[in-house]
Biopython code that builds the backbone (N, CA, C, O; Angstrom):
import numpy as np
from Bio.PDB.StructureBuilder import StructureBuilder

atoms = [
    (1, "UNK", "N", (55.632, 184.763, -193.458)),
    (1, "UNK", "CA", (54.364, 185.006, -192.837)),
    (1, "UNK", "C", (53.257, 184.257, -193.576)),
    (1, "UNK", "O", (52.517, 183.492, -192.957)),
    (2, "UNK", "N", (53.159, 184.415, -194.590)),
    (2, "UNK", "CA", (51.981, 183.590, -195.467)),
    (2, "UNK", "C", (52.884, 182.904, -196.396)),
    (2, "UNK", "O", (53.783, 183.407, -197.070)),
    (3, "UNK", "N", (52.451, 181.482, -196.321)),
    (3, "UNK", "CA", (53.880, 180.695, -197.108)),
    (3, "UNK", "C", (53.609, 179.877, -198.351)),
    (3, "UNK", "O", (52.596, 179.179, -198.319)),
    (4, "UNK", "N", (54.125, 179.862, -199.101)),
    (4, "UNK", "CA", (54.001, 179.185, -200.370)),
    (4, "UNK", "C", (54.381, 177.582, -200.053)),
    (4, "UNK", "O", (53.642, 176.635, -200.322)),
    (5, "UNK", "N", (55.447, 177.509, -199.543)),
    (5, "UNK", "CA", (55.648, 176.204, -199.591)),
    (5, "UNK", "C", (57.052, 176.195, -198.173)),
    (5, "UNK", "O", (57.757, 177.092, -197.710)),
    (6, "UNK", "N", (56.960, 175.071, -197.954)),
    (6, "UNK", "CA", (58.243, 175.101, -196.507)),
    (6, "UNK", "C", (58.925, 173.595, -196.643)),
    (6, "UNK", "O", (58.307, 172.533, -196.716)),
    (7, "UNK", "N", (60.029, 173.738, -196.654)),
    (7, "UNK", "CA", (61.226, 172.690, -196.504)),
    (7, "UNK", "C", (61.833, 172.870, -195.405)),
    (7, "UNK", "O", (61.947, 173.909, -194.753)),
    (8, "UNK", "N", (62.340, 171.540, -195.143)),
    (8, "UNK", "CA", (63.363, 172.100, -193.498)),
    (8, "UNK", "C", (64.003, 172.524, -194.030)),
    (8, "UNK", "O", (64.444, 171.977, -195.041)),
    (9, "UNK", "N", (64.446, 173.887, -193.576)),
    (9, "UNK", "CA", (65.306, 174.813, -193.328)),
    (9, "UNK", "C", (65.321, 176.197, -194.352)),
    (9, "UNK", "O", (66.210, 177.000, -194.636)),
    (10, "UNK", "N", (64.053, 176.079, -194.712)),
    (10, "UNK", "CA", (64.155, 176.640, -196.176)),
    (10, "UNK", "C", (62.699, 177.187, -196.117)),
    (10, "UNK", "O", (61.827, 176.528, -195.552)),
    (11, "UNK", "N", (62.392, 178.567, -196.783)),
    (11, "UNK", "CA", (60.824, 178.384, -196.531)),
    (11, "UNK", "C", (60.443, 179.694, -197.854)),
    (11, "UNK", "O", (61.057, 180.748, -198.019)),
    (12, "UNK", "N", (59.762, 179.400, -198.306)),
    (12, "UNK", "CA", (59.226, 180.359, -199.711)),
    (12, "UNK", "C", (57.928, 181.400, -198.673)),
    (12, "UNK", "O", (56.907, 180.916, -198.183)),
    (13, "UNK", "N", (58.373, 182.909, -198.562)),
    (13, "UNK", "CA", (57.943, 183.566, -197.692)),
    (13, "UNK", "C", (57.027, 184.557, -198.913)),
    (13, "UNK", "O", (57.735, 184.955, -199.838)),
    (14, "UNK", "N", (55.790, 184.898, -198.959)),
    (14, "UNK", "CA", (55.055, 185.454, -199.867)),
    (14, "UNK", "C", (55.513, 186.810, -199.951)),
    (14, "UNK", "O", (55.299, 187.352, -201.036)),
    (15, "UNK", "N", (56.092, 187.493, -199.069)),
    (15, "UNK", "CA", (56.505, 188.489, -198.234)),
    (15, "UNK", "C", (58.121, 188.864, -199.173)),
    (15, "UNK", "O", (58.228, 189.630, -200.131)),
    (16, "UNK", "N", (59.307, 187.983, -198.467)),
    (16, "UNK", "CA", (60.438, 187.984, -198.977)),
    (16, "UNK", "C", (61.015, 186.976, -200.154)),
    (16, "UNK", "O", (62.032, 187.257, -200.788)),
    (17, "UNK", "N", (60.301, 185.849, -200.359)),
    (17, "UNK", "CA", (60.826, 185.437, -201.484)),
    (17, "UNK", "C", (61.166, 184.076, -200.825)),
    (17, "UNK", "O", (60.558, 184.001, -199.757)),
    (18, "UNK", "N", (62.174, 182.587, -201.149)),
    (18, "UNK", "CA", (62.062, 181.709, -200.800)),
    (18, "UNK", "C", (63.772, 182.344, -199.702)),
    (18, "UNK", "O", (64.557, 183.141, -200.214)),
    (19, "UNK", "N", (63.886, 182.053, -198.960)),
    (19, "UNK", "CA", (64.833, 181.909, -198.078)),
    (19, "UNK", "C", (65.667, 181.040, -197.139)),
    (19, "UNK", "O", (64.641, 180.478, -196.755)),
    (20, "UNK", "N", (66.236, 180.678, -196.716)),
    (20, "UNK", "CA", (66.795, 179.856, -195.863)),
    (20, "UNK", "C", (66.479, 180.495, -193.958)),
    (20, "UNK", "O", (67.034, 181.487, -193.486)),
    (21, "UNK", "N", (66.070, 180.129, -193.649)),
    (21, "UNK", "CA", (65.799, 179.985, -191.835)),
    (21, "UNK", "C", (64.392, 180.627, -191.537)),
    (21, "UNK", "O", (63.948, 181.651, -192.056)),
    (22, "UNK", "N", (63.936, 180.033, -190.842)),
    (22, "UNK", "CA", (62.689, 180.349, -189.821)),
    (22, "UNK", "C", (62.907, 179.866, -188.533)),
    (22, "UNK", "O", (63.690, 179.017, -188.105)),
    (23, "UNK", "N", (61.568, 180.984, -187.678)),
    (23, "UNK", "CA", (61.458, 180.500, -186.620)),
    (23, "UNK", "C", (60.191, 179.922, -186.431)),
    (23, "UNK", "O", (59.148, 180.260, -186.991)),
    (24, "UNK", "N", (60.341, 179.087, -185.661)),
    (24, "UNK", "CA", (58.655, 178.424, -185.074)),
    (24, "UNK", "C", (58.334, 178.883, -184.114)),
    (24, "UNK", "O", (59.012, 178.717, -183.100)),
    (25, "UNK", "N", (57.241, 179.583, -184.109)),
    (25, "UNK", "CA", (56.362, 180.466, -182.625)),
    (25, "UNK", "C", (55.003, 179.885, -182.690)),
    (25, "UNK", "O", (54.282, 179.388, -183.556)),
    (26, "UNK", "N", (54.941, 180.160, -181.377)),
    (26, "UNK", "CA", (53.576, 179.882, -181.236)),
    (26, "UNK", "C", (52.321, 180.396, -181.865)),
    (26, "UNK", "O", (52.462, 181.399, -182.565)),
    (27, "UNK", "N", (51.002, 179.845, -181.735)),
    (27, "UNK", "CA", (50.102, 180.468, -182.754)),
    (27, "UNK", "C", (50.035, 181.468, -182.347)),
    (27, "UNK", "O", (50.167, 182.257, -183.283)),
    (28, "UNK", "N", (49.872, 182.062, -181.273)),
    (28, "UNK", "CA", (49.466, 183.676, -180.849)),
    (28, "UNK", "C", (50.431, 184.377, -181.723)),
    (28, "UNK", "O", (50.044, 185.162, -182.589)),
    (29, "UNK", "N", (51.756, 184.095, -181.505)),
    (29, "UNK", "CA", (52.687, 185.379, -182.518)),
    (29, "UNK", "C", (52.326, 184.946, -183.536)),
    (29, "UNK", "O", (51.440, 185.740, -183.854)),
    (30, "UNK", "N", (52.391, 184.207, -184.310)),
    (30, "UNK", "CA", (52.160, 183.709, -185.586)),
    (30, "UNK", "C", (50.898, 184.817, -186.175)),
    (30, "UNK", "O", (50.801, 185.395, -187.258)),
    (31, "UNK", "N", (49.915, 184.824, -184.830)),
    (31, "UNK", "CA", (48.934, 185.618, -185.409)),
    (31, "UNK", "C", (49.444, 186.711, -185.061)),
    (31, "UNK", "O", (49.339, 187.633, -185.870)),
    (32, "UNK", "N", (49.938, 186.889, -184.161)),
    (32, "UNK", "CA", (49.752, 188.722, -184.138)),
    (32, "UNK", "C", (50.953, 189.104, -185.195)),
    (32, "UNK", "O", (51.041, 190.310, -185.423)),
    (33, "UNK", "N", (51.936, 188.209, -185.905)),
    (33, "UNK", "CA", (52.620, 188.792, -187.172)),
    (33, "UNK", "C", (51.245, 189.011, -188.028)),
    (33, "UNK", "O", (50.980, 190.178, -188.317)),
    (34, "UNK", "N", (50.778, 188.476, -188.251)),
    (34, "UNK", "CA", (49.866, 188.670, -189.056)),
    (34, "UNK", "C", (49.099, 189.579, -189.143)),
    (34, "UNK", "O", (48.889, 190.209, -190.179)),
    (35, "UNK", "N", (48.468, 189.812, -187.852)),
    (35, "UNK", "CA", (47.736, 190.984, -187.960)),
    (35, "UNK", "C", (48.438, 191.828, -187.431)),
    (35, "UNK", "O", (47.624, 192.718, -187.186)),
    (36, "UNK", "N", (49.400, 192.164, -187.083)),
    (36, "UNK", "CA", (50.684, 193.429, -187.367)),
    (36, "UNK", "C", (50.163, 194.360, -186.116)),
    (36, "UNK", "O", (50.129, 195.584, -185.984)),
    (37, "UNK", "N", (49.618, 192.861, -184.915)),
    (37, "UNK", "CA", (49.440, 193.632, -183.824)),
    (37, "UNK", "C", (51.258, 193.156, -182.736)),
    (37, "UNK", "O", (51.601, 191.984, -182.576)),
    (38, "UNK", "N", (51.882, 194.068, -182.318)),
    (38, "UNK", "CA", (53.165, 193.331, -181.581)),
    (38, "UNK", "C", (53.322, 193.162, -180.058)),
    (38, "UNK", "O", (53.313, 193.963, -179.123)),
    (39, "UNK", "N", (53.468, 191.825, -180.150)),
    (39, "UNK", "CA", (53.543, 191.484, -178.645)),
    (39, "UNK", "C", (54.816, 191.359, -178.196)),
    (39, "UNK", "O", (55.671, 191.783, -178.974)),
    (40, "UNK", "N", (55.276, 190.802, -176.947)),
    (40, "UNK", "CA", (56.397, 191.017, -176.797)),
    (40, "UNK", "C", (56.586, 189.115, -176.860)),
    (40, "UNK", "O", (55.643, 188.334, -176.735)),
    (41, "UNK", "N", (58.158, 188.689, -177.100)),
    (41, "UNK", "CA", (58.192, 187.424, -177.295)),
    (41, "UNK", "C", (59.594, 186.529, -176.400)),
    (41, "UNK", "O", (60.640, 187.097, -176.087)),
    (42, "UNK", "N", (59.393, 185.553, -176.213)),
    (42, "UNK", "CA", (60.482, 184.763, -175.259)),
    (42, "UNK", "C", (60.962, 184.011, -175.978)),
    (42, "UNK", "O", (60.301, 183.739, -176.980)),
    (43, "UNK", "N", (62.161, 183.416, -175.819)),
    (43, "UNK", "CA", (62.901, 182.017, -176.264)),
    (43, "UNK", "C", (62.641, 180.502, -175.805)),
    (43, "UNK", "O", (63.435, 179.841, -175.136)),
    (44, "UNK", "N", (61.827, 180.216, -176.113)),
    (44, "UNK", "CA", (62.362, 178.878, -175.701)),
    (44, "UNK", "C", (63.783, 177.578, -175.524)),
    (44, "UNK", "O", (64.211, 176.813, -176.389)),
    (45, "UNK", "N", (64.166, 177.718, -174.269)),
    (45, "UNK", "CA", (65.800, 176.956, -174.219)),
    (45, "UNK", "C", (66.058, 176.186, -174.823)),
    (45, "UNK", "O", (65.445, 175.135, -174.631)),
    (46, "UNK", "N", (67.077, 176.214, -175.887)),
    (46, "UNK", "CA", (67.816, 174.973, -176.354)),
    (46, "UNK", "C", (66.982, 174.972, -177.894)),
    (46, "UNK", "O", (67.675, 175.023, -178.910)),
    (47, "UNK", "N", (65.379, 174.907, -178.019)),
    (47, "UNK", "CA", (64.943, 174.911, -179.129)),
    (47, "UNK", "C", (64.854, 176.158, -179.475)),
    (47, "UNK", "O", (64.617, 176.224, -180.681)),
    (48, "UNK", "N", (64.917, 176.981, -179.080)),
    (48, "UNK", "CA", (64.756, 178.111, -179.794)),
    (48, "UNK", "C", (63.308, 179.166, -180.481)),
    (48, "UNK", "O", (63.103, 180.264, -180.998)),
    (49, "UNK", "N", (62.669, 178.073, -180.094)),
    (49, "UNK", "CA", (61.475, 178.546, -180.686)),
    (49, "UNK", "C", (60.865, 180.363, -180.238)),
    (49, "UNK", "O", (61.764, 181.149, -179.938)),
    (50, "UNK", "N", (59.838, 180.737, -180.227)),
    (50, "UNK", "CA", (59.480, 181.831, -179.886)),
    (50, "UNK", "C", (58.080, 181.634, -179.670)),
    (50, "UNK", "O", (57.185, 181.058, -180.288)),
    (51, "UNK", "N", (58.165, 182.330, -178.531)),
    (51, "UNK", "CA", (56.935, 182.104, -177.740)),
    (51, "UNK", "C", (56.670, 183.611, -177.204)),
    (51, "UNK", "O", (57.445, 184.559, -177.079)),
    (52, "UNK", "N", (54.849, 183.435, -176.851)),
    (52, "UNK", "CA", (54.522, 184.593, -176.339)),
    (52, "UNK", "C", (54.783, 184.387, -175.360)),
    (52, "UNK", "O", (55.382, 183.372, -175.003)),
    (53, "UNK", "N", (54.275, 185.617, -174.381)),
    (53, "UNK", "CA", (54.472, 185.574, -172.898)),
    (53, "UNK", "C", (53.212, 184.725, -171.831)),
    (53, "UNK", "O", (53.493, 184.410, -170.675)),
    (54, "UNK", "N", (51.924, 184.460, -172.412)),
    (54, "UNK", "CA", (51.191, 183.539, -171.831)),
    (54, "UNK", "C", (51.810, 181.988, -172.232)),
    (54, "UNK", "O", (52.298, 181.332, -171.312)),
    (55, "UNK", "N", (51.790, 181.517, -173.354)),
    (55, "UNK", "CA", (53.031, 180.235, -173.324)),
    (55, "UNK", "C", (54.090, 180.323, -172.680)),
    (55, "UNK", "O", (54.471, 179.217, -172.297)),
    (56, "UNK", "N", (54.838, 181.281, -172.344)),
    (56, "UNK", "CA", (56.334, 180.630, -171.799)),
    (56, "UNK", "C", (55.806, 180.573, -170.075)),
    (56, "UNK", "O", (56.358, 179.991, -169.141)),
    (57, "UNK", "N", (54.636, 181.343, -170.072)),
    (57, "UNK", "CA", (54.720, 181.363, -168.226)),
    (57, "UNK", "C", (54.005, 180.022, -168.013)),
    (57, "UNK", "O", (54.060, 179.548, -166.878)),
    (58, "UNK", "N", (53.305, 179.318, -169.016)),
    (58, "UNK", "CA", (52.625, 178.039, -168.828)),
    (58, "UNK", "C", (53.674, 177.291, -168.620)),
    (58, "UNK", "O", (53.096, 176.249, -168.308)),
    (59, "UNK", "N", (54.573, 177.096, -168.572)),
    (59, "UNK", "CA", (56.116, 176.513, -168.342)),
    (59, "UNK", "C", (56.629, 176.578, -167.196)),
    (59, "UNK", "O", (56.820, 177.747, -166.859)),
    (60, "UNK", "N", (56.905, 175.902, -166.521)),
    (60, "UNK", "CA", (57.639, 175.595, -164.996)),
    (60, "UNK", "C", (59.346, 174.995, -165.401)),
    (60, "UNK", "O", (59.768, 173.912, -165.804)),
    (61, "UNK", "N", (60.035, 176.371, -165.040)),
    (61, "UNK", "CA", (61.243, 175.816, -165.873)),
    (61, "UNK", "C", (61.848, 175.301, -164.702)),
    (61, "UNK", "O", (63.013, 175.069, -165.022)),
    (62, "UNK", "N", (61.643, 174.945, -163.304)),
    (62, "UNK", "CA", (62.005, 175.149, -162.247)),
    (62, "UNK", "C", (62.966, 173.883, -162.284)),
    (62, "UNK", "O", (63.701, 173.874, -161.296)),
    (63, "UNK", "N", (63.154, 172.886, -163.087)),
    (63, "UNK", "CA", (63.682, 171.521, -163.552)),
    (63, "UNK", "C", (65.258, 172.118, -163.533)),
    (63, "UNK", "O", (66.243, 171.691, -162.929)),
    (64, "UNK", "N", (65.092, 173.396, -164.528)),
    (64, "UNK", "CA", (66.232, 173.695, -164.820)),
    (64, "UNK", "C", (66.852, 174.723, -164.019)),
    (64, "UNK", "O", (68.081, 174.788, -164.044)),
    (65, "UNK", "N", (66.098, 175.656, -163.210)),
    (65, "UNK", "CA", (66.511, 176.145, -162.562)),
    (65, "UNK", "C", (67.079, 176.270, -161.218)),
    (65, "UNK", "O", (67.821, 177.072, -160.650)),
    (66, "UNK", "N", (66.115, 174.576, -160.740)),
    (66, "UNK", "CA", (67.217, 174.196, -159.595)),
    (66, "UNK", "C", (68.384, 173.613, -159.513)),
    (66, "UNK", "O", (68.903, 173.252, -158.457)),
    (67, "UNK", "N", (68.977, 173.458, -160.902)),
    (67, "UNK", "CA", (70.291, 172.743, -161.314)),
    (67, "UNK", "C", (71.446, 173.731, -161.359)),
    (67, "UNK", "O", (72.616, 173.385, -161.520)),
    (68, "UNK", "N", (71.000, 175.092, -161.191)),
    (68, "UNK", "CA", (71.598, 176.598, -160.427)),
    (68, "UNK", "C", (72.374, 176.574, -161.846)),
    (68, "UNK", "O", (73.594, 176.445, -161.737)),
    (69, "UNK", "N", (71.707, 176.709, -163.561)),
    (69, "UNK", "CA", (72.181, 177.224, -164.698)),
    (69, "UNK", "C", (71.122, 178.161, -165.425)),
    (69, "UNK", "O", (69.958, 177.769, -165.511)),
    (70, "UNK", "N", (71.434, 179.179, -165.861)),
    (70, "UNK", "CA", (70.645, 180.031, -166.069)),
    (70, "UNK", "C", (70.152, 179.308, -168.085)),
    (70, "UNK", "O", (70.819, 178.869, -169.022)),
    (71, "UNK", "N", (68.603, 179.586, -167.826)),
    (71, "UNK", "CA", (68.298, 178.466, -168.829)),
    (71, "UNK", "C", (68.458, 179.460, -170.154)),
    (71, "UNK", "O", (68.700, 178.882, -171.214)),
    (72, "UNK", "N", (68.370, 180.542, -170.173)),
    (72, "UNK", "CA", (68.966, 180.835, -171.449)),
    (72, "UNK", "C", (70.010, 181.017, -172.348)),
    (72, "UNK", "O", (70.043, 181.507, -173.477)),
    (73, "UNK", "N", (71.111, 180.381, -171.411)),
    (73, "UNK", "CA", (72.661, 180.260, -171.331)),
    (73, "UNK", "C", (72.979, 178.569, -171.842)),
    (73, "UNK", "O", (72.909, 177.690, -170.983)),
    (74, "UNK", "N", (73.401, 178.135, -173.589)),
    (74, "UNK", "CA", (73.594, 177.106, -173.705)),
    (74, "UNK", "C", (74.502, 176.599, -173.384)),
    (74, "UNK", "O", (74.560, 175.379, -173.232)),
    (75, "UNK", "N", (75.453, 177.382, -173.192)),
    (75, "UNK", "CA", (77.218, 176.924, -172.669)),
    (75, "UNK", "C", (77.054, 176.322, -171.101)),
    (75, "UNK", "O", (77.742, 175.358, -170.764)),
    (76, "UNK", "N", (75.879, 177.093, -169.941)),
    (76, "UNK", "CA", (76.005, 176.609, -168.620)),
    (76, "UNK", "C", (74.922, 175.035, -168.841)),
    (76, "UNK", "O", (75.161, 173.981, -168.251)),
    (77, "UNK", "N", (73.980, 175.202, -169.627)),
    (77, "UNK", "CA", (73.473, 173.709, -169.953)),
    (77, "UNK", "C", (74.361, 172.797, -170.122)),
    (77, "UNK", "O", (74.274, 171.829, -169.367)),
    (78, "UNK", "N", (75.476, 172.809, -171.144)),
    (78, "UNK", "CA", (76.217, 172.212, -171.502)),
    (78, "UNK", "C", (77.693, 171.570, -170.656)),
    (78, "UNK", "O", (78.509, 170.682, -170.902)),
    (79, "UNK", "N", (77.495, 172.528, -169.601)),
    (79, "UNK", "CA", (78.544, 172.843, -168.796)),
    (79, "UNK", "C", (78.314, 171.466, -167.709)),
    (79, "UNK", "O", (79.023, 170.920, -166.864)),
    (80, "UNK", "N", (76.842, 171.237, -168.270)),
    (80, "UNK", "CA", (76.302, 170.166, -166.494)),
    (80, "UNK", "C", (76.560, 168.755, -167.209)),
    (80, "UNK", "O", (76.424, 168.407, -168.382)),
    (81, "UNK", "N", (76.949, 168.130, -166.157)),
    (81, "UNK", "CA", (77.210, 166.318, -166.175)),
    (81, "UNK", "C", (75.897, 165.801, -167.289)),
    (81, "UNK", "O", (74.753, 166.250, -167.359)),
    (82, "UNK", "N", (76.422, 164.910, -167.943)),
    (82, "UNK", "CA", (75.625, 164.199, -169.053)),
    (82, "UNK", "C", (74.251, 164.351, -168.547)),
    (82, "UNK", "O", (73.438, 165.117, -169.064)),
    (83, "UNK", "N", (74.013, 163.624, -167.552)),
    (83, "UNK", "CA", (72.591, 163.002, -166.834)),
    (83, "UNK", "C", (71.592, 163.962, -166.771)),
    (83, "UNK", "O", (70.406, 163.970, -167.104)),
    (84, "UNK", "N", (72.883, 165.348, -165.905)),
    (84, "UNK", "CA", (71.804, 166.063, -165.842)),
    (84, "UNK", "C", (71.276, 167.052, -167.187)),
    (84, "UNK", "O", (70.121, 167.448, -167.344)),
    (85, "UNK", "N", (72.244, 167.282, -167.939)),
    (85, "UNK", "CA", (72.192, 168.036, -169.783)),
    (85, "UNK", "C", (70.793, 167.124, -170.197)),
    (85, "UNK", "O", (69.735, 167.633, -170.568)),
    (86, "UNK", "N", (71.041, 165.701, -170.047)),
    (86, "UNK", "CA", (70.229, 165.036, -170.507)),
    (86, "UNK", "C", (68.468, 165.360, -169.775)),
    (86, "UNK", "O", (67.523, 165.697, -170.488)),
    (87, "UNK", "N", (68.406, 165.234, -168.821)),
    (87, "UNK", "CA", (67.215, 165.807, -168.191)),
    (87, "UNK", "C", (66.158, 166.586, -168.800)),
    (87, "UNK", "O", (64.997, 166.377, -169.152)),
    (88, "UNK", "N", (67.233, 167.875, -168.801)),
    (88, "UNK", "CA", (66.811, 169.229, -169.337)),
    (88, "UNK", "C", (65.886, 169.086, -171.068)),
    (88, "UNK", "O", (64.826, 169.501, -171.538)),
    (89, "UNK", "N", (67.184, 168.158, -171.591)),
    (89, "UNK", "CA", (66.593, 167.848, -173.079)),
    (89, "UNK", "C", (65.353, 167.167, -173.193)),
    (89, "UNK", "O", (64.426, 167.588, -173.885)),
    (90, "UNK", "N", (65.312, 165.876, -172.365)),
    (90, "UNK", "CA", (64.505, 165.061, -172.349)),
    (90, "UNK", "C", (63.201, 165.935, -171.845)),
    (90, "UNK", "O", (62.075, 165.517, -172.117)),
    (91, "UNK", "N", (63.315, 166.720, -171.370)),
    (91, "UNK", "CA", (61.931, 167.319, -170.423)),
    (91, "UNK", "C", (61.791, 168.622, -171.959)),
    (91, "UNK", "O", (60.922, 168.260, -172.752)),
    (92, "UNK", "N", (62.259, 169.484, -172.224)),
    (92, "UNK", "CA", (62.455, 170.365, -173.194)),
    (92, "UNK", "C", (61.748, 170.253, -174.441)),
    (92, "UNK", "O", (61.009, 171.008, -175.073)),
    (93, "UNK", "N", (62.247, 168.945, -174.630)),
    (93, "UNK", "CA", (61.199, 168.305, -176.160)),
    (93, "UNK", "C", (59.888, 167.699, -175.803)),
    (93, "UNK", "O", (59.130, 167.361, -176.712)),
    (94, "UNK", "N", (59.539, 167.525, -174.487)),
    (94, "UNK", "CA", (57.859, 167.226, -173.937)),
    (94, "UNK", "C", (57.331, 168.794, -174.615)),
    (94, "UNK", "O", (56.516, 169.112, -175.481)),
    (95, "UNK", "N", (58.315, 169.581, -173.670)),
    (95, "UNK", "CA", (57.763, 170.960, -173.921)),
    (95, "UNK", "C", (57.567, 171.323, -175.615)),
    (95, "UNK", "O", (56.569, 171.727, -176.212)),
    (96, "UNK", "N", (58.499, 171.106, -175.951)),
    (96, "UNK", "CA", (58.683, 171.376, -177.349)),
    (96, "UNK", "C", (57.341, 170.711, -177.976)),
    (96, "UNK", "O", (56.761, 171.434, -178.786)),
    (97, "UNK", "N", (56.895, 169.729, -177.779)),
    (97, "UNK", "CA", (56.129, 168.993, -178.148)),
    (97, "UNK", "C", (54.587, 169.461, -178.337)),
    (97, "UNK", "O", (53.744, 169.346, -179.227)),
    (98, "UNK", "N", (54.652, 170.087, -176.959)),
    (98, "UNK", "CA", (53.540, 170.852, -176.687)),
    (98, "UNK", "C", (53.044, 171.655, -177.208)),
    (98, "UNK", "O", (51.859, 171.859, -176.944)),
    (99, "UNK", "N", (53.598, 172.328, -178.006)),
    (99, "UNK", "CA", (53.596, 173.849, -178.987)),
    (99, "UNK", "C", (53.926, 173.421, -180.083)),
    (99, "UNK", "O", (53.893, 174.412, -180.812)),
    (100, "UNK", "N", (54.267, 172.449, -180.749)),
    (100, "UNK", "CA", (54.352, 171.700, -182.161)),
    (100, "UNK", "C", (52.912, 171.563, -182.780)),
    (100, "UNK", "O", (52.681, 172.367, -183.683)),
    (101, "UNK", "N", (52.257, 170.994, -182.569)),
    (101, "UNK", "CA", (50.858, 171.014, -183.328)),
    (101, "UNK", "C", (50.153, 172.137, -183.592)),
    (101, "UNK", "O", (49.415, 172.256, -184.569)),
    (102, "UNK", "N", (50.439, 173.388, -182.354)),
    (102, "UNK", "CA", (49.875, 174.522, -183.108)),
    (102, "UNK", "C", (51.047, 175.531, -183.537)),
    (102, "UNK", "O", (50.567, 176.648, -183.727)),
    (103, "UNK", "N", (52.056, 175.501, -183.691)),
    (103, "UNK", "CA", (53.073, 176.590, -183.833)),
    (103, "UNK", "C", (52.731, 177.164, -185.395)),
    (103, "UNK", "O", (51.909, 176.718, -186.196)),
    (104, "UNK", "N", (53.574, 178.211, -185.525)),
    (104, "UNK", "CA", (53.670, 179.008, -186.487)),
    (104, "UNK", "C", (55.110, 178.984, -187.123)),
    (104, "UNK", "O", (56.034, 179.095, -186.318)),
    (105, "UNK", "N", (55.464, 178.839, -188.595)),
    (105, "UNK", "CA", (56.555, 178.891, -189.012)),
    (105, "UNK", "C", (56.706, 179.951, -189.698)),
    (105, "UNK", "O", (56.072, 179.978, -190.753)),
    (106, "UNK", "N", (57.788, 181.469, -189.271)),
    (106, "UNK", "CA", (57.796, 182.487, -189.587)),
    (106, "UNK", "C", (59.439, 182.821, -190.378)),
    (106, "UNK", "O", (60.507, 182.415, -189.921)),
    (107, "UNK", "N", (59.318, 183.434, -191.313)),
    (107, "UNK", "CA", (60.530, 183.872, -192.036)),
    (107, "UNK", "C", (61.352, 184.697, -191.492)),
    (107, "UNK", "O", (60.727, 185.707, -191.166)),
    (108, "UNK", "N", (62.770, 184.792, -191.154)),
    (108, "UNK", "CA", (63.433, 185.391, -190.800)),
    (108, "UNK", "C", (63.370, 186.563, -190.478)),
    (108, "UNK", "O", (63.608, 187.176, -189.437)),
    (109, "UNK", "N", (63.005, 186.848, -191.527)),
    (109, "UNK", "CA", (63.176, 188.662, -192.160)),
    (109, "UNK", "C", (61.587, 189.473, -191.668)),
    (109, "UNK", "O", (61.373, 190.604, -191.229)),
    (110, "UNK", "N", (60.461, 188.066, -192.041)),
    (110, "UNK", "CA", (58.930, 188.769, -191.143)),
    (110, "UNK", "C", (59.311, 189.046, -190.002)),
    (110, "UNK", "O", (59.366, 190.242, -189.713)),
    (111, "UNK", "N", (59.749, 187.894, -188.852)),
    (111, "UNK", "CA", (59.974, 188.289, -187.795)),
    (111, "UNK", "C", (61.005, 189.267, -187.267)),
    (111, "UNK", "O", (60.714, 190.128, -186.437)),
    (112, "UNK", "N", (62.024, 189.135, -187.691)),
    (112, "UNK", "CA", (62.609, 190.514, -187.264)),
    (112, "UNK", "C", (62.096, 191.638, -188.048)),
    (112, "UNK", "O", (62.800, 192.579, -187.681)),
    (113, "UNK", "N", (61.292, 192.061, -188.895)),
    (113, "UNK", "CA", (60.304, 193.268, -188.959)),
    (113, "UNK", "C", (59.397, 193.556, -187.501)),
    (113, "UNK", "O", (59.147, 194.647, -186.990)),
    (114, "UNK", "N", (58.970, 192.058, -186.988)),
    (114, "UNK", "CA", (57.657, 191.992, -185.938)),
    (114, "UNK", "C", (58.773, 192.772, -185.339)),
    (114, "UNK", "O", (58.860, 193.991, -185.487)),
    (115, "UNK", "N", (59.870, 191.855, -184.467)),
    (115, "UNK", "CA", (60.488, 192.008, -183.436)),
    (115, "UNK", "C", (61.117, 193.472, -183.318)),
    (115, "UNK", "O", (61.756, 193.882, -182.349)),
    (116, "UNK", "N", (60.821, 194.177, -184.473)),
    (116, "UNK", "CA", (61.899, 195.357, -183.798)),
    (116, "UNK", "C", (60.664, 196.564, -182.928)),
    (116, "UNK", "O", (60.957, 197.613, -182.354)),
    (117, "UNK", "N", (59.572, 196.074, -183.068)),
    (117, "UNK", "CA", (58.370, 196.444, -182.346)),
    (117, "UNK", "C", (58.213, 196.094, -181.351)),
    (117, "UNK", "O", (57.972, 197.011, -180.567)),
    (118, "UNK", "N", (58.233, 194.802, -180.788)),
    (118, "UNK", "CA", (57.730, 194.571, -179.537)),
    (118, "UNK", "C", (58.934, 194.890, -178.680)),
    (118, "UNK", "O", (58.863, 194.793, -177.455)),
]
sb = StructureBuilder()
sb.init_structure("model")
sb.init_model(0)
sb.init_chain("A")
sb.init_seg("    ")
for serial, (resi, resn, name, xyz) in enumerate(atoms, 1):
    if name == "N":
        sb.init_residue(resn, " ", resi, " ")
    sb.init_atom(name, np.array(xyz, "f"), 0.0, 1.0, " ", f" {name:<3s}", serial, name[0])
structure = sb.get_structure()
C-alpha cells in the first residue's frame, strides 16, 4: 500500500515487509486501499489487473464477446485460432495501456485484506 521501493515482481510493502507479487489497480482502488474505504473490484482479461467498477464499464469488451468466449476464461481465449487470440491481445494492451499511467501497485497481502471487504 505505501511502498518503499518496487522491482518487477517484487515490492517492499510498508505494511508487510518486502514481498514477491502485486497487483496493479487502478487509482480509485489504489485509493480507496488507502483510505480503507471498500469498493467492489473487477479483473481485467488476460492482464489481470484490478479495476474498479467505473473503469471496467468504460470498456467495451464487445471485441471479445462476439467471438462467443467468455472473457474471463483464459483457456476459451486460448482455445480461439491465432488471429483471433491475437486480436483480443492486441486490443487488451491498448486497454492495458490506458490505466498504466495512473494505476496503483498494491501488495498481495494489502489487497486481499481490501478484498475480503468488498
Amino acid at each position: 500500500m505505501f511502498f518503499i521501493n518496487f522491482k518487477m515482481g517484487a515490492i517492499d510493502c510498508k505494511i508487510h515487509g518486502l514481498g514477491v507479487g502485486f497487483y496493479e489497480t487502478c487509482k480509485h482502488i489504489n485509493f480507496a486501499i488507502r483510505s480503507k474505504k471498500y469498493i467492489e473490484t473487477f479483473d481485467l482479461p488476460i492482464f489481470g489487473g484490478k479495476l474498479c467498477r467505473d473503469c471496467y464499464e468504460q470498456i467495451d469488451f464487445s471485441f471479445i464477446d462476439n467471438l462467443g468466449v467468455n472473457r474471463n476464461d483464459l483457456d476459451s481465449i486460448l482455445s480461439l485460432p491465432e488471429e483471433q487470440a491475437q486480436i483480443i491481445e492486441d486490443t487488451l494492451t491498448l486497454i492495458y495501456e490506458q490505466f498504466v499511467w495512473q494505476r496503483g501497485i498494491v501488495c498481495l497481502f494489502c489487497f486481499k485484506e481490501f478484498d475480503k471487504y468488498s
